[in-house]
N, C-alpha and C positions, 0 to 999 in steps of 0.2 A: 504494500500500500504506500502510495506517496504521501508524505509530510510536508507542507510546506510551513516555514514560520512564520508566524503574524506579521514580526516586522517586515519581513519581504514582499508580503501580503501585502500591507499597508501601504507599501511604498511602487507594488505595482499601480495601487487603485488610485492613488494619488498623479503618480506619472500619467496613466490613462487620464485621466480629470483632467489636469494641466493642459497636456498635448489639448483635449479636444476643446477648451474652452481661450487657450493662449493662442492660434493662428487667426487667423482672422482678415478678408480682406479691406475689413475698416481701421485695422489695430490692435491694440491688444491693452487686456487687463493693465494697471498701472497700480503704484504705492501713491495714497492718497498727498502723501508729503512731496510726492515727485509732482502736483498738479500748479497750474500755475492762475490757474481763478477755479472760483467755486459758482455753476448756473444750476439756481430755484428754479422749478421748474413749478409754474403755477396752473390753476386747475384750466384757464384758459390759452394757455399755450401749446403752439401748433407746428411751432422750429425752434429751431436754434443755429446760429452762425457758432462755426468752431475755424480754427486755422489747420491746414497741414502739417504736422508736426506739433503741435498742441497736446499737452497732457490736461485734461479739465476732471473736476468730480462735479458727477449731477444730482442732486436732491431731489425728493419728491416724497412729500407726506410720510418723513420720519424714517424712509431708505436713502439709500447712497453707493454710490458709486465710483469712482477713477477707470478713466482712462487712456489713453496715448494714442492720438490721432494720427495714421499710419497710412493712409490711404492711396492708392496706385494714382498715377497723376491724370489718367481718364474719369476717377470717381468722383464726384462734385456732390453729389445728394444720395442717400440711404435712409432707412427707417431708423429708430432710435431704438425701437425695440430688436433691430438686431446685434444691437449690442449690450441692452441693458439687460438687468437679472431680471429672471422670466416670471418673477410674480410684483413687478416694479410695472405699476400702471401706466405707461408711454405710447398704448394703440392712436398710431393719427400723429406721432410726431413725427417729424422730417428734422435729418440733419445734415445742413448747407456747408460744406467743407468749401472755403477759399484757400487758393495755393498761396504758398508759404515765398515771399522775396528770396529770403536766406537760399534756396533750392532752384531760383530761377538765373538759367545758364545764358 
C-alpha cells in the first residue's frame, strides 16, 4: 500500500492551488503591501481604470483583494470578476487597462 505524508500532501494541494489561481492573462495575485492605491468599489459602480503594470487592492462590502496588473498589450478591457475571489460581488464590472509610458518603445 502507498503512504504518502501529509506534509507532501499539503504541499502538493497547495502547489496545484497556486499554479491554477497565479497564471493569468490579466495578472496575477499580488501582497496587498506591494499595491500602490486602494479602489472602493461602490454598490453603483460599473468600471474601473487600472494602468498596465499597476498593482491595486479592490474592496467591496468588507472583502478584498490585491492585484498586479499584467496584461498582454492587445488587452485593454476584461470583466473584474475574472479576477476577483469568486464569492466577491463584481457581476457587470468592467476593467479598462491603459498602457503603461514606462513600456512604451
Amino acid at each position: 500500500m502507498f503512504h504518502t505524508p501529509r506534509a507532501t500532501l499539503a504541499f502538493v494541494c497547495a502547489l496545484a492551488f497556486t499554479a491554477a489561481h497565479a497564471a493569468s492573462p490579466n495578472g496575477s495575485p499580488a501582497a496587498e503591501s506591494a499595491a500602490g492605491r486602494t479602489i472602493v468599489l461602490q454598490a453603483d459602480t460599473r468600471h474601473i481604470n487600472v494602468t498596465r503594470g499597476e498593482t491595486v487592492t479592490i474592496v467591496r462590502a468588507g472583502q478584498r483583494f490585491s492585484w498586479h496588473l499584467d496584461t498582454d498589450s492587445h488587452r485593454t478591457v476584461f470583466p473584474l470578476a475574472a479576477i476577483a475571489p469568486k464569492d466577491m460581488p463584481v457581476d457587470g464590472i468592467k476593467v479598462y487597462v491603459a498602457g503603461n509610458p514606462l513600456y512604451a518603445g
